[in-house]
C-alpha positions in Angstrom: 2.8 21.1 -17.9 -0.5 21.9 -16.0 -3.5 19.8 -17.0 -6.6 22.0 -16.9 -10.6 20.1 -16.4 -13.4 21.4 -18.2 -16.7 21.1 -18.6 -19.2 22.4 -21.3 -19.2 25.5 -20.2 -15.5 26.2 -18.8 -11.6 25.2 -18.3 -10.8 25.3 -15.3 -7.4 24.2 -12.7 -8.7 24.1 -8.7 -6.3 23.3 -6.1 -7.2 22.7 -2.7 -4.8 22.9 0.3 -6.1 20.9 3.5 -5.3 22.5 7.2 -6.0 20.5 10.3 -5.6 22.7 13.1 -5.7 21.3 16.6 -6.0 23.5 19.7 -3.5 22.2 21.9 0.1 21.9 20.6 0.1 18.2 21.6 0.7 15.1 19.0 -3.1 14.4 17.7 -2.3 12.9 14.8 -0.7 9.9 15.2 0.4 7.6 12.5 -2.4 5.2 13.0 -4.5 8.5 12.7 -2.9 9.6 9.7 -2.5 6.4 7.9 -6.3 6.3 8.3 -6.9 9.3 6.2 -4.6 8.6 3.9 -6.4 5.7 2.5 -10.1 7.4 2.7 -8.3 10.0 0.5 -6.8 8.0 -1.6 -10.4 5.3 -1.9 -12.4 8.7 -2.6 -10.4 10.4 -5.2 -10.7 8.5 -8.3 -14.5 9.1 -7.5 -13.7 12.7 -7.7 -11.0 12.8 -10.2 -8.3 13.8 -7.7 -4.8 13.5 -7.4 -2.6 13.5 -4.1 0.4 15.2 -4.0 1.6 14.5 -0.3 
């Protein structure tokens, strides 16, 4: 079941899908790299009221 946000004024369900393009097609994001964001994504989104999904 989809859980919908609202606010005083409106319901509302946003998803967001996050891209990282690099311009060579070289290995740029290492798992150090990735890690990294991982855990600024997952300190930031109770702040924000967001959940991860991968």
């Amino acid at each position: 079941m989809m859980k919908l946000d609202n606010n005083a004024h409106s319901v509302f369900l946003l998803h967001y899908h996050l891209v990282l393009v690099v311009k060579y097609r070289r290995e740029v994001f290492d798992d150090s790299v990735s890690n990294r964001a991982k855990e600024i994504f997952e300190y930031i989104a109770p702040n924000y009221n967001i959940t991860l999904q991968e």
